[in-house]
N, C-alpha and C positions, 0 to 999 in steps of 0.2 A: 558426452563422454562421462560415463559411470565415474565417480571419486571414492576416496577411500573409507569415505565415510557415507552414511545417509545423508542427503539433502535435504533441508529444511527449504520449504518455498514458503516466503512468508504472507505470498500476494496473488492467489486464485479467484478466479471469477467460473459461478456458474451462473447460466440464467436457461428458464422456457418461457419464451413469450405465451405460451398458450395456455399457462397456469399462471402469470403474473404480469401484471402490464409493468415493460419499461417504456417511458415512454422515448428515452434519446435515440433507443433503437431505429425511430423512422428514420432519423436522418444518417442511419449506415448501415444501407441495406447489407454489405458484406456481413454484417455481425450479427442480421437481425431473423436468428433462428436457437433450436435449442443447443446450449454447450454445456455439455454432462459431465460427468466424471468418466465414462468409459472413453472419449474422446480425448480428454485429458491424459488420460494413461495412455493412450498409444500414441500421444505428442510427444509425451514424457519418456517412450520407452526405455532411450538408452542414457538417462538422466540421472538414475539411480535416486530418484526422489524416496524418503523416509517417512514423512512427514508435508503437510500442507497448511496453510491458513487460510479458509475460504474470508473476503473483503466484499461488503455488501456491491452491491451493482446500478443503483439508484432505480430501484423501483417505484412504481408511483406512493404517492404518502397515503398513509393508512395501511399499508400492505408491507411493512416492514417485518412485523411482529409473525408475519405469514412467510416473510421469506426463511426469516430464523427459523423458524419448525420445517419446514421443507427440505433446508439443507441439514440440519439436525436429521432429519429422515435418510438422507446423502450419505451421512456418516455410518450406518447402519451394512452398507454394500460396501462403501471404502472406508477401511481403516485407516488411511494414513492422512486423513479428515480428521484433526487435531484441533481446531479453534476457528471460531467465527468471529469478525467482526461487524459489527449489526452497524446499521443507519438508525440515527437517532437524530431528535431533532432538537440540538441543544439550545438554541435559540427562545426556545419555552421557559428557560429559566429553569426557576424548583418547582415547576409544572410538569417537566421531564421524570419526576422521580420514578411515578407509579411506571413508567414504562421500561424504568433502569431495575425496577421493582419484579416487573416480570422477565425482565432476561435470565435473571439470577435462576430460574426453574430450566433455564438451557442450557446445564454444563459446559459446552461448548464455546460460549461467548466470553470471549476473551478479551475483549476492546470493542468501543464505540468510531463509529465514522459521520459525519457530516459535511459532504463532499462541498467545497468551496469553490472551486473552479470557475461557477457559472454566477457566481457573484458580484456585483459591479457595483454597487453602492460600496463610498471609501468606509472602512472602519467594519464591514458588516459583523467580523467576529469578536469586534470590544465593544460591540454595544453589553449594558450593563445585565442583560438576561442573558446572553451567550455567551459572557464570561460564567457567572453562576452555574449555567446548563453545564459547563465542562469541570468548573469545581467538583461538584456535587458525584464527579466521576470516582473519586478517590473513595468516597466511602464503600465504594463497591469495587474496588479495585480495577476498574476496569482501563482499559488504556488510551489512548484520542489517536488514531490517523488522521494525519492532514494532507489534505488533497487539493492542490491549487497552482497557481501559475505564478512563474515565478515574479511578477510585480505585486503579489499580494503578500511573500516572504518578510517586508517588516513589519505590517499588519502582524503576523501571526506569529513572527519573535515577541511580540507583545504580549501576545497571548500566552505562550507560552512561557514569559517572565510572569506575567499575572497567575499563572496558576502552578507554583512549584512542585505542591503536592500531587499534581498528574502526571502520567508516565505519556510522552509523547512520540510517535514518529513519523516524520515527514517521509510520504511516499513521493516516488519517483523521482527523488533531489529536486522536489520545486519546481518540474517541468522547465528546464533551460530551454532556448531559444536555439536549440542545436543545427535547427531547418537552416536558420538564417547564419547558421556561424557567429554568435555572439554568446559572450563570456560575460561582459562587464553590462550590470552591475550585479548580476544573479552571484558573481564572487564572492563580490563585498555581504553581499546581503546574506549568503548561506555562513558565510566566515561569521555573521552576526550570529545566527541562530544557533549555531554549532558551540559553540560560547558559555550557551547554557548547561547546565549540565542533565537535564532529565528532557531530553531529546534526542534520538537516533533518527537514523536516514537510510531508506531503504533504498538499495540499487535497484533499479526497474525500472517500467515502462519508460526507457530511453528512445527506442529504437523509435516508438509511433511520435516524436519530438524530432526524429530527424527526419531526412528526405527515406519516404517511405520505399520508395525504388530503387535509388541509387547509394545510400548509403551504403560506408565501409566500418571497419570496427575505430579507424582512424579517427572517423569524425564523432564519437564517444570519448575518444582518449581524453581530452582535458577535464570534461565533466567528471568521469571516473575519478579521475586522479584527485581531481581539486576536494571530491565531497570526500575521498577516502583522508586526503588529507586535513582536513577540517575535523571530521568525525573521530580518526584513526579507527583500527582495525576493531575495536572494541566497541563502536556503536554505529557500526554497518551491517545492513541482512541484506540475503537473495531474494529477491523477488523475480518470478519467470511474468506475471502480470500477463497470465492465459485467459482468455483467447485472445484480446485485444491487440496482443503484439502480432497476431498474425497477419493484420494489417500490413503489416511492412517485413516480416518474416517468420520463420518456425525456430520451434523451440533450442532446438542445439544449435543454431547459430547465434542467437541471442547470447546463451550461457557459456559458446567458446569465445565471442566477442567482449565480453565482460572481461574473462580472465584472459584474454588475450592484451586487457587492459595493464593488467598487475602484474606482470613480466617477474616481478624482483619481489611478490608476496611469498615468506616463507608459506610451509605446511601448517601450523599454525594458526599463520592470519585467513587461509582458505577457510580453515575447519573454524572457524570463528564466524567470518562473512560465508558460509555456507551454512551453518549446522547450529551452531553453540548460542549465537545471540538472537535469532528467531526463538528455539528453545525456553531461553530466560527471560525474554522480553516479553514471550505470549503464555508465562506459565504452559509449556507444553506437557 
């Protein structure tokens, strides 16, 4: 359902495997073909999407610098391709620069990501070169997405007490535990990082966290609620987080399920968690 404003999505995925090796793609075969922009649009049709942020897709290493120009190429056919978030691998330290060095000739890159998720050594984002790697983000004003589960959230409240001067936001609320119906301690721990104050939270990828089949908009309701209330309305964005949430459903049910969450959100706080804070967060 179109709103009264444009939408801002803060969290799209393109990928062709036949121009870029991902390689997580083996293992879901559902997702492992091309998702373009013209299939995006007619997901999105009755969406009233404004604006987009394409979120790197974890392509193989070395081929980063190649998805950025690809999808920069994207933006060319769709306009409403406003900002990229590139993979970078900030774990290099101040050996990251030259690479932070050539995004800057991509207009479009508007923030860094280094997807944590597949992580399992404790601490792996304080060690002493991956804290540097994401400092070294501020001179270029670029932003940090964090991408992880949520037992790795007081790790990366560290992280991001360590690094003030970076603009940060947690995608997908920290991936809860929604499948299993658990709340505690992803609570305590997001109440931790919300705390801070140069961290927002982006709504999304919820739905591939619960039960991919049977889920209701019900079993979102506490997540919602909890991160909007930790964050408030002033550092929450939309994220549709296409294609991946078609795993478990399509696009307007995802985005009536959301606001199906916020019952009691004036026009305001929508146009804010829709539009305004993607917008300011991503230099749009």
């Amino acid at each position: 359902m179109a709103r009264p404003f444009p939408v801002v999505d803060a969290h799209v995925h393109f990928w062709d495997p036949h121009l870029l090796n991902y390689p997580w793609l083996d293992e879901v075969p559902a997702l492992d073909r091309a998702f373009l922009p013209s299939g995006y649009a007619a997901a999105t049709a009755a969406a009233g999407i404004g604006k987009m942020v394409f979120v790197e897709c974890g392509c193989a290493p070395g081929q980063n610098l190649d998805e950025v120009a690809w999808v920069s190429g994207l933006a060319a056919g769709e306009s409403r391709l406003k900002g990229i978030v590139a993979q970078v691998p900030v774990e290099r330290g101040q050996g990251v620069r030259d690479e932070l060095i050539a995004l800057t000739y991509f207009p479009l890159v508007k923030g860094v990501r280094r997807n944590l998720q597949g992580e399992t050594a404790p601490g792996f984002c304080l060690t002493p070169d991956f804290v540097a790697g994401v400092r070294s983000l501020a001179e270029f004003d670029f932003s940090f997405d964090l991408c992880l589960v949520h037992p790795q959230l007081p790790a990366v409240t560290e992280l991001v007490r360590r690094c003030p001067e970076v603009r940060f936001v947690l995608d997908h609320c920290g991936k809860p535990a929604i499948r299993a119906g658990q709340t505690d301690p992803w609570r305590q721990h997001l109440s931790e990082l919300a705390a801070l104050p140069n961290v927002m939270c982006k709504l999304s990828g919820l739905l591939t966290e619960a039960d991919w089949a049977h889920w209701q908009p019900g079993d979102l309701l506490p997540y919602v609620r909890h991160a909007v209330e930790c964050f408030g309305f002033d550092r929450v964005m939309y994220g549709g987080d296409w294609p991946v949430l078609t795993l478990a459903g399509d696009y307007p049910r995802w985005s009536a399920a959301l606001a199906a969450c916020l019952p009691a959100a004036t026009a305001g706080d929508l146009q804010k968690l829709f539009q305004i804070n993607a917008e300011t967060f991503y230099h749009l």
